[in-house]
N, C-alpha and C positions, 0 to 999 in steps of 0.2 A: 349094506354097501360099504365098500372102501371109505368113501369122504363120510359115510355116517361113525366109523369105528373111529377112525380119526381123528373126530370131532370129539366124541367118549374120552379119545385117550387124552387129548387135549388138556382136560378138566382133571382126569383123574391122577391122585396124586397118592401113592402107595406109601404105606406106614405100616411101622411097627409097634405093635404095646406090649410093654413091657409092666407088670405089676410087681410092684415094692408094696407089702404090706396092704393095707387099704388104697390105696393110690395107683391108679394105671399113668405111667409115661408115654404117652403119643410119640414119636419119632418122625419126622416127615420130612418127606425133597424140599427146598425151597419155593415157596409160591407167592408170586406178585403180588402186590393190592391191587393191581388193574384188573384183575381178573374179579374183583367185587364188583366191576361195575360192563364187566362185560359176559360174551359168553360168546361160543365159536361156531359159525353157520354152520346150519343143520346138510348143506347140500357141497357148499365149501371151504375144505378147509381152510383155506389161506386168508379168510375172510373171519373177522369177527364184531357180532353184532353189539351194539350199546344200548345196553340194561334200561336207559333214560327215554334216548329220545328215536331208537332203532334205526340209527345210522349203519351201516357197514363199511366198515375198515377194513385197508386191505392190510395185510402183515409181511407181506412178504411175494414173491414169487414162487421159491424153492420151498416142498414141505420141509429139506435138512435143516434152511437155514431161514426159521420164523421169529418174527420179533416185537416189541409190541412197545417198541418208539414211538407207531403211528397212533395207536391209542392213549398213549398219553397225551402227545399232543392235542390230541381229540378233545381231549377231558380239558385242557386247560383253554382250550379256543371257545368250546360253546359248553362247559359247562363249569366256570372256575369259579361258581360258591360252593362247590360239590369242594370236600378235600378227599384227594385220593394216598388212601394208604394212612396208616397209623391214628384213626379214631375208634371211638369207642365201638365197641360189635365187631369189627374190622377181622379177622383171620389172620394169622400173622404166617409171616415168610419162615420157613424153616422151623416150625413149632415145634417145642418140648413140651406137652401139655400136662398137669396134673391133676386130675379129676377127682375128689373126696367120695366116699362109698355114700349110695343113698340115705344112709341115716344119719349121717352129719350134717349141722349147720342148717335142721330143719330140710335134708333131702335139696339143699341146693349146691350146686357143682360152680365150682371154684376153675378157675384156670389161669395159669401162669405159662407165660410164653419168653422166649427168650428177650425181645423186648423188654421185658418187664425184669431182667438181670443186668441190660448193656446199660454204659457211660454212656449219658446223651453227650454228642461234639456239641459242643458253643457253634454256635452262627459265624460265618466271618463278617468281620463290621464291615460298616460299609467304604470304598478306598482304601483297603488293605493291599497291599502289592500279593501281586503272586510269585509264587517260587520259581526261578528259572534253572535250568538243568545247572549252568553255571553254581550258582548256590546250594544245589544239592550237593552235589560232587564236591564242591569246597567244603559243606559241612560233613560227610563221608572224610574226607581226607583229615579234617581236624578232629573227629573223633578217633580215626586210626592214629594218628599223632596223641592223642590225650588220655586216649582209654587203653594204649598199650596194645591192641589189635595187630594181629599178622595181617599181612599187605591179601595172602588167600582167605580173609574173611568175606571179599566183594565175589569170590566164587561160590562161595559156603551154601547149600541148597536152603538153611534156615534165612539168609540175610537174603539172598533171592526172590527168595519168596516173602519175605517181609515187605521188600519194596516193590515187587510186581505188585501186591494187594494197596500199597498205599500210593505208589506212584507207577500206573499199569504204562506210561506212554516215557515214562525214563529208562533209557538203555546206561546201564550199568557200565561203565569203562572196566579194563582187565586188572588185574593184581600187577600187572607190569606197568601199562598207561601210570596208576596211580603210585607205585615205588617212582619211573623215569621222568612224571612228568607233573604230575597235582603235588608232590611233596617237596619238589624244586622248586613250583612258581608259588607256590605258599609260602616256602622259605624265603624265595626272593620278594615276595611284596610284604612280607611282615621284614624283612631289613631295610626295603626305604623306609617303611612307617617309623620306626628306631630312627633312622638318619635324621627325618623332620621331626623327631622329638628331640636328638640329641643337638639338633640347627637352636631350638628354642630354649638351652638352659641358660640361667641366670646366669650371668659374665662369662659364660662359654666354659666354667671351670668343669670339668669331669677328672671323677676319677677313680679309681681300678680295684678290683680283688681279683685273684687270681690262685689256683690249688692246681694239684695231680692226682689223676686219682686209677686206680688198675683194675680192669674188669674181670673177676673170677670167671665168668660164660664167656665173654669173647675172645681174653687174650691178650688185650690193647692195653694202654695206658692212655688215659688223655687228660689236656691241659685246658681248662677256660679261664676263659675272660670275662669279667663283667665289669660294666657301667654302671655307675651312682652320681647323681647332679642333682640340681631343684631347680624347678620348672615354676616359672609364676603364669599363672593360668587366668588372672585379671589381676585389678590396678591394686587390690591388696591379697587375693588368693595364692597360696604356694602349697606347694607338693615337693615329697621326696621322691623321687624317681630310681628306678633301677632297669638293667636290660641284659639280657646275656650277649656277647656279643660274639663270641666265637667260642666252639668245643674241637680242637685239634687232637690229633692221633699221636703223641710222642712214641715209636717202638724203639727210638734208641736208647741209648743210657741217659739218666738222667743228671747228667753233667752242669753246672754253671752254663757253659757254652751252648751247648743242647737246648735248653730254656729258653736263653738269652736270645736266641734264633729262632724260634718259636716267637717268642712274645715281638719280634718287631717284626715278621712277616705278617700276623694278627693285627695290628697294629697300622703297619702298611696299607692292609688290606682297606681299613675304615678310614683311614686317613685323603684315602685316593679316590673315596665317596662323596667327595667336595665339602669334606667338614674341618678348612682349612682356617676357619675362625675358632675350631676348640682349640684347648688350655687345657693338656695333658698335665693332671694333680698328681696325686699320688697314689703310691699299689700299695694295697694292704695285702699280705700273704701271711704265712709261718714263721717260724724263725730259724727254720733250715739252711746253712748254712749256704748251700748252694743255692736257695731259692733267692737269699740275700743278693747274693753275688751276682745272678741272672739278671734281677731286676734295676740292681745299684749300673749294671753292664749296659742295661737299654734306656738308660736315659732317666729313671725314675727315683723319684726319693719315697725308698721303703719306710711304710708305717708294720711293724710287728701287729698283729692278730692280738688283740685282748684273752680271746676267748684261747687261747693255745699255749698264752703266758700265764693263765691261771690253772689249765689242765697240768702244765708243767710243776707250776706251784703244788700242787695239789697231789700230786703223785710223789712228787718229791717227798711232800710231809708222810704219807703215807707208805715212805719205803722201809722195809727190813733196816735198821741200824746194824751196824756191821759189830760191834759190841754193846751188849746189851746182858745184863744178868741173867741165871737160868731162871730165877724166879719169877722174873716179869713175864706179862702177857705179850708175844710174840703179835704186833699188829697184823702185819703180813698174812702169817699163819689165822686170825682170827677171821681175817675176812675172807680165806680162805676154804674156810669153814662154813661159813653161811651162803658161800657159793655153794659147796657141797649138797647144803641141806633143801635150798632152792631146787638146785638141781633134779635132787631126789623126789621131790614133790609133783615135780612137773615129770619125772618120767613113769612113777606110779601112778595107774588109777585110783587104786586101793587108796595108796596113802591120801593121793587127793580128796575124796569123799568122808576119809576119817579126820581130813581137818578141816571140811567144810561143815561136819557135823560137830566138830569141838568148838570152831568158829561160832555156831549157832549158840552152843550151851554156852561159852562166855560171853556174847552178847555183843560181839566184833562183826565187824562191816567182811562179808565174804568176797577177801578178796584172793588171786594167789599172789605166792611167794616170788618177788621178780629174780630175777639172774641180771648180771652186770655184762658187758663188752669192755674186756680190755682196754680198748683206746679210747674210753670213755668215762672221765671221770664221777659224771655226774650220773651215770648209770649206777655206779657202786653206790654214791649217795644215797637213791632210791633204792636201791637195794637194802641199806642196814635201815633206813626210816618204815620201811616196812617189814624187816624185822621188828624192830623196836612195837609197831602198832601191833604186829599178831604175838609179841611175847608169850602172852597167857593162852593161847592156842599151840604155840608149838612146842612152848615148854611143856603143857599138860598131854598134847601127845605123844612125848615122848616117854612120859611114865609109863603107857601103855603099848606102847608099839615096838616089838620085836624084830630090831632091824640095825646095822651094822650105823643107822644114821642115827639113832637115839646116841649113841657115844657121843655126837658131835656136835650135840645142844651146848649153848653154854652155862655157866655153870652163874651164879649170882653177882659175881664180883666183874665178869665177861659181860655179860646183860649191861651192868651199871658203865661199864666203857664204852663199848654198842651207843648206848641212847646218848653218853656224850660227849661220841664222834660226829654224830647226826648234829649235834647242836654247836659247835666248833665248826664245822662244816657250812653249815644253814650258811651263813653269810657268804661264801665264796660260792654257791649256790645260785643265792639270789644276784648275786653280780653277775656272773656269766650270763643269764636267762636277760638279764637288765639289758647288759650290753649285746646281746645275741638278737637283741629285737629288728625288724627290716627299719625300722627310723629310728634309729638309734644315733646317738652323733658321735665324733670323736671327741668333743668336749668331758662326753661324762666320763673318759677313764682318766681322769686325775683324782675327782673326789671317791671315784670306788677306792682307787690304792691307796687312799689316806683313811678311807672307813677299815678296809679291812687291815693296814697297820695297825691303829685304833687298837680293833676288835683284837688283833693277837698281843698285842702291848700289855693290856689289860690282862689278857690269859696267863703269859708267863708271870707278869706281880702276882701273879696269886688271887685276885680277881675275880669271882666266882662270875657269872651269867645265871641272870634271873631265872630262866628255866631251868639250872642247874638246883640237885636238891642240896647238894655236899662238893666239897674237894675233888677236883678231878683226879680221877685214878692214876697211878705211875703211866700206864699205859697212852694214857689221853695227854697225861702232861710231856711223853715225850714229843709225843705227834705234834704240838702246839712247842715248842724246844725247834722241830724240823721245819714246822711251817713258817715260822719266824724268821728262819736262816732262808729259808726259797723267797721270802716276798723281800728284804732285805737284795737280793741277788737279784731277781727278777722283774719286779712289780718297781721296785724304788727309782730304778733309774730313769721310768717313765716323769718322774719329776721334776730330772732336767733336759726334759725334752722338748729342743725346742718346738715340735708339730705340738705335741699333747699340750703344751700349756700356752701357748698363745692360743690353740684351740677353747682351753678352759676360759681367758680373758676374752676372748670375743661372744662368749655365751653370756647373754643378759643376767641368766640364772643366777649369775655366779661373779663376786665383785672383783673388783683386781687385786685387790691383796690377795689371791689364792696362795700365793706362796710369801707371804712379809717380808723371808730374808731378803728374797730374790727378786723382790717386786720394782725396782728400778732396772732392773737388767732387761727383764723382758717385757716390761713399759716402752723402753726405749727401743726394740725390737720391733715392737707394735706399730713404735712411731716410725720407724725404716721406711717398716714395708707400706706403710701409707704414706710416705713422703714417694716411693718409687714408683707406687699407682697412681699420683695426684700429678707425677710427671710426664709418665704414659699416658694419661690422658689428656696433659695441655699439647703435649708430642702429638695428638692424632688428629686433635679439633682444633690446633693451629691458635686457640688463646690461650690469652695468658690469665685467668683467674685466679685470685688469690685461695688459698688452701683451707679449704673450712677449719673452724678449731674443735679442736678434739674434744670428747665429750668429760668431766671430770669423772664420770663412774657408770657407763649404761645400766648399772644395778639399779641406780636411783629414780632412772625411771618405768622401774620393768612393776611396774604395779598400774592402777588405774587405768591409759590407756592402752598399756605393752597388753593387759590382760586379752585373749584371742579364743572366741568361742570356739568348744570344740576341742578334741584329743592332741594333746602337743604333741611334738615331736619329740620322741623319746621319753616324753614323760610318764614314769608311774610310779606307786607308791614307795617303793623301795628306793628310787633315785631322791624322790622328797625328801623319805625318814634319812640316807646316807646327809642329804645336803643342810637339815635340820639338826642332828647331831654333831657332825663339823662348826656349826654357825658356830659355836662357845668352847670349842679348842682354840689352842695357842699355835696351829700349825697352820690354820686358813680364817679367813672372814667369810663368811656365804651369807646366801639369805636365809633369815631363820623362820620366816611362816612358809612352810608346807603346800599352804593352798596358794600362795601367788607361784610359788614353783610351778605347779601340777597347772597351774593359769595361763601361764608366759610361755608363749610356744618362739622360740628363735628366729624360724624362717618369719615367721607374719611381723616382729619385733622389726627385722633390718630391713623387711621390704616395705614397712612404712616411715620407716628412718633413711632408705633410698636417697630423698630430695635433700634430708638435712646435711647427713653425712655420708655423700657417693663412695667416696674411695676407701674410710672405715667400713662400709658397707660389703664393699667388694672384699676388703679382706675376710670380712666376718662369713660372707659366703667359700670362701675358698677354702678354710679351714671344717667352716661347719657342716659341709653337704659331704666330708668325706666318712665314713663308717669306721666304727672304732674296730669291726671285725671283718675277717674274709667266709663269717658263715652263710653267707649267701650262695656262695660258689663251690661249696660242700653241699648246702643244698641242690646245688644243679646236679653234682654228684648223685645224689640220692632217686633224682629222677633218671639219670643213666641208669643209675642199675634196674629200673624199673622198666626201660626199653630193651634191655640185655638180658633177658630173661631164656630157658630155653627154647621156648617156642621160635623166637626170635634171634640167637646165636650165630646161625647164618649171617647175618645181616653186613655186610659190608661199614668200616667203617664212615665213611661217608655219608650216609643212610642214619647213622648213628648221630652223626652230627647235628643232621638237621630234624631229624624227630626229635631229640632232646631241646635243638633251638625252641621248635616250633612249641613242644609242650609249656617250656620256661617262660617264653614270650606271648602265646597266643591269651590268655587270661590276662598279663599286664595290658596286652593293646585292648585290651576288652573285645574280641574277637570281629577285626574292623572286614568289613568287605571287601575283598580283592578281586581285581578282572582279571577275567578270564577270555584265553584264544577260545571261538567258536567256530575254528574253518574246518580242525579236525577233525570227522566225522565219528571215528574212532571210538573218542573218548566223550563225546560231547554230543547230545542231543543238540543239534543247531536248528528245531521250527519251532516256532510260537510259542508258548509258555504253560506249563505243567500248572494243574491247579494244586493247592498251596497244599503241602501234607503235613505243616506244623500240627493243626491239632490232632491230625491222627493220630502223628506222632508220639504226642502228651497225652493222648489217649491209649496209647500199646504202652509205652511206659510205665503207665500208671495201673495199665492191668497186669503187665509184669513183675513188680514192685508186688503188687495185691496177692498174686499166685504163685510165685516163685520160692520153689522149698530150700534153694542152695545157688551158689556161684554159678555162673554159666561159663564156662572158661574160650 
């Protein structure tokens, strides 16, 4: 009969075997575990009887559309010691079986099921929120912000189908909804959060880096902004803080004026966010002439870039001499050279395997040959130090290797310049990286400029350095001749500067003679500006209190208590050894133990010296929270070009803006939950609430990660 085939077909469930070897693979449809404990009437189909207690269930009405909801229910009403599905014996859903031939294993058959390959999900504990459409769709929109994603990935038949299988009852908004309308209200509620963080810095001081930078994919040129403050986060905790705070479009010329109009419409913008108790510090930039002017224009006292007055240094030392004998080694030309051979390496295969095999025989770490960028000093650095490490590899392949680049090996007396440029270098190195840190302060660039005068003082007397084996070579002695005349021109004027060295005296680190000649002058400076804060404050609270007395040397007590567990700010080793080596020159006093340096963190030093000395305090904040570099905002650069990609070229600049906001700031706010409109039906699931797809989530990821031969683009 009909309802008896029915019934047959019910049950039966068609497979393929496929034999590998001794082993047959089962292949089979998907099959419930309820069906272990039932079985389907013999007279009707829609009916299925229970294995147990010979109940009948009904399944359905319609034979299209049967279901076997009512059965489990079944099974959990009148029979819940029974577990249904996933115990021992059990059949498994969708099996891949593999069976051993009868004479293995003593003639007993083995089987593996796909169960027995999956990531079991974790349980959700118990009071776990569950995910609402709102939170999905914001975290969608922060990964297309963060992972660099085209806005037509939410159409993509692979991301579709991901999230039908992990969230079957979430409607997907369009590639448009989330460009017009998730990527605006994200920007907009990650710019209050910024607001009530920049409401809460210490004395309300902020203050600025700012760059240019020009997109090769798009076209554009743009200008950011960034914030830097500290934030005291309880009665003795502080943080350095940083925020982007705006990426503008400049396509006109990059004029003084141009800038200067830029940077206070930006400016305007935040200011008119009821942040009318901050204390616009100071803008750290370049030292472009025009960028000078731009910012001297809108109201701001320019700090020069560290990190830009040392690329300058540095490049400097390392220019062609415009006369020079023929017999000397051409710098220019030498490093010219090991660009070449770089180069060469990385575009042959061949050659590359013939020096990861000579690598081997000399007993050298396999690594490749790097190539330098132009506008990057400290790229060439790395460049010759890893010459220098694979010498004996690529001098020895050059004995062998028939190729227009063996010419361009150096020769012994080259080699001996090479290795020390690298070590003349090491120091301006370490400084840039020192000062390049995100908590770095502007305190430390007085003692770098005096380490590495020092360091080249020492070089021109004739001065060897310990790593050095002999005399430096005419070659190396000019370079150290030029770099003397850059840091001299460049670096020294930092010394009478009044931001950098009232910066340096307000750092506990560091005593107040940093400078002996000059130490009355900018003592008395000291005193000014806390005589003008100790008046603005009796100006605002309407008493008259007398003016606390100044402290005779905050160095003296930057040990025992000042010590502050935990990573200082700006502190590392190379600031210690600079300020341990200065301690016994004639051109500063510092402190001479290393480890109470590396101990004495600034911000925790003045915010528990707050009560004693309020208005030194306040100075000591104003100067110290500001960055001695504008490498942060390069960095932001860096993440443009990574939204600027061609997939993404298209993209209007505006869209540009605020992905890039969103990528630079969504990791600082530690990625805070933002509300969400749920009227529009459009874009937003607006009933009840989706069950939680995190672990699945962390469970595809993880199979991903585990399977994945290559990029997914």
């Amino acid at each position: 009969s009909l309802a008896k085939g029915l019934s047959h077909a019910a049950e039966w469930v068609p497979t393929t075997s496929i034999s590998v070897g001794v082993a047959t693979v089962a292949v089979g449809r998907p099959r419930s575990y309820i069906w272990d404990h039932f079985h389907v009437h013999s007279q009707r189909a829609t009916l299925a009887v229970c294995r147990h207690c010979g109940a009948n269930i009904s399944r359905g009405r319609d034979l299209r559309h049967l279901a076997t909801s009512g059965l489990s229910s079944h099974m959990k009403r009148h029979h819940p010691s029974i577990s249904v599905g996933g115990g021992a014996g059990s059949p498994s859903s969708g099996s891949i079986s593999t069976q051993s031939s009868p004479g293995e294993d003593g003639g007993r058959q083995t089987q593996s099921t796909l169960e027995d390959w999956a990531i079991p999900l974790p349980r959700k504990k118990t009071g776990e929120t569950l995910s609402t459409p709102q939170q999905i769709t914001q975290s969608v929109g922060e990964m297309i912000a963060l992972d660099h994603h085209p806005f037509r990935l939410v159409e993509q038949e692979g991301f579709v189908r991901l999230m039908k299988q992990l969230c079957p009852r979430y409607k997907i908004p369009s590639r448009h909804t989330f460009s017009r309308k998730v990527i605006p209200r994200l920007y907009e509620g990650c710019k209050e959060r910024i607001i009530q963080m920049l409401r809460s810095a210490m004395g309300g001081h902020i203050h600025f880096t700012s760059d240019i930078w020009s997109s090769l994919g798009g076209g554009h040129s743009y200008l950011s902004l960034m914030a830097h403050w500290w934030e005291k986060e309880g009665s003795m905790d502080t943080s350095h803080r940083w925020a982007l705070l705006a990426l503008e479009v400049v396509d006109r010329d990059h004029k003084a004026e141009t800038i200067c109009s830029y940077l206070e419409n930006m400016m305007g913008e935040w200011m008119r966010c009821r942040l009318e108790e901050m204390r616009r510090g100071f803008m750290v930039t370049d030292a472009g002439k025009n960028m000078i002017k731009a910012v001297e224009s809108a109201g701001f006292l320019n700090v020069s870039c560290m990190a830009h007055l040392l690329h300058n240094t540095v490049k400097e030392g390392l220019k062609c001499p415009e006369e020079q004998p023929a017999s000397t080694t051409n710098i220019a030309l030498l490093i010219e050279r090991c660009r070449k051979i770089a180069g060469y390496f990385h575009r042959s295969i061949k050659a590359a395997r013939q020096l990861r095999d000579r690598q081997s025989l000399e007993g050298l770490p396999q690594q490749k040959l790097l190539q330098d960028v132009s506008t990057r000093w400290n790229s060439t650095y790395k460049m010759l130090e890893r010459m220098v490490e694979q010498q004996k590899a690529v001098h020895g392949i050059s004995l062998t290797l028939v190729a227009p680049v063996s010419k361009l090996v150096p020769n012994k007396q080259e080699w001996d310049t090479i290795s020390q440029l690298v070590d003349v270098l090491k120091p301006f190195k370490h400084a840039t990286e020192t000062l390049s840190e995100s908590k770095a302060l502007l305190s430390q660039a007085v003692p770098m400029v005096l380490r590495l005068r020092r360091h080249i003082e020492r070089l021109g007397a004739g001065r060897t350095l310990d790593s050095l084996a002999g005399p430096l070579t005419p070659p190396a002695q000019e370079v150290v001749r030029r770099l003397s005349f850059a840091v001299r021109k460049r670096l020294e004027p930092l010394l009478s500067s009044k931001v950098h060295m009232l910066a340096a005296l307000c750092d506990p680190r560091l005593k107040y003679n940093v400078c002996p000649k000059d130490f009355t002058v900018w003592k008395a400076q000291q005193v000014n500006l806390v005589r003008e804060v100790f008046a603005a404050r009796v100006e605002e609270t309407g008493t008259a209190a007398p003016l606390p007395e100044m402290p005779a040397t905050p160095s003296t007590s930057a040990s025992g208590e000042t010590e502050s567990p935990g990573e200082p700010v700006g502190g590392n080793a190379f600031f210690a050894e600079t300020v341990a080596i200065l301690a016994c020159s004639e051109e500063s006093s510092l402190l001479a133990s290393a480890q109470k340096i590396i101990s004495c963190d600034p911000l925790a030093y003045w915010a528990s010296r707050e009560h004693m000395w309020p208005d030194l305090s306040h100075v000591a904040r104003q100067f110290l929270s500001c960055p001695p570099t504008s490498v942060q905002s390069e960095r932001v650069f860096s993440l443009a070009g990574d939204v600027v990609t061609p997939h993404r070229s298209l993209l209007d600049p505006q869209t540009v803006e605020k992905l890039v906001f969103l990528k630079a700031n969504l990791p600082v706010l530690n990625f805070p939950d933002l509300d969400f409109d749920t009227d529009e039906e459009e874009w937003l699931l607006g009933f009840g609430k989706i069950r939680s797809c995190g672990n699945q989530l962390r469970t595809a990821a993880y199979c991903s990660r585990r399977g994945k031969a290559g990029d997914i683009s």
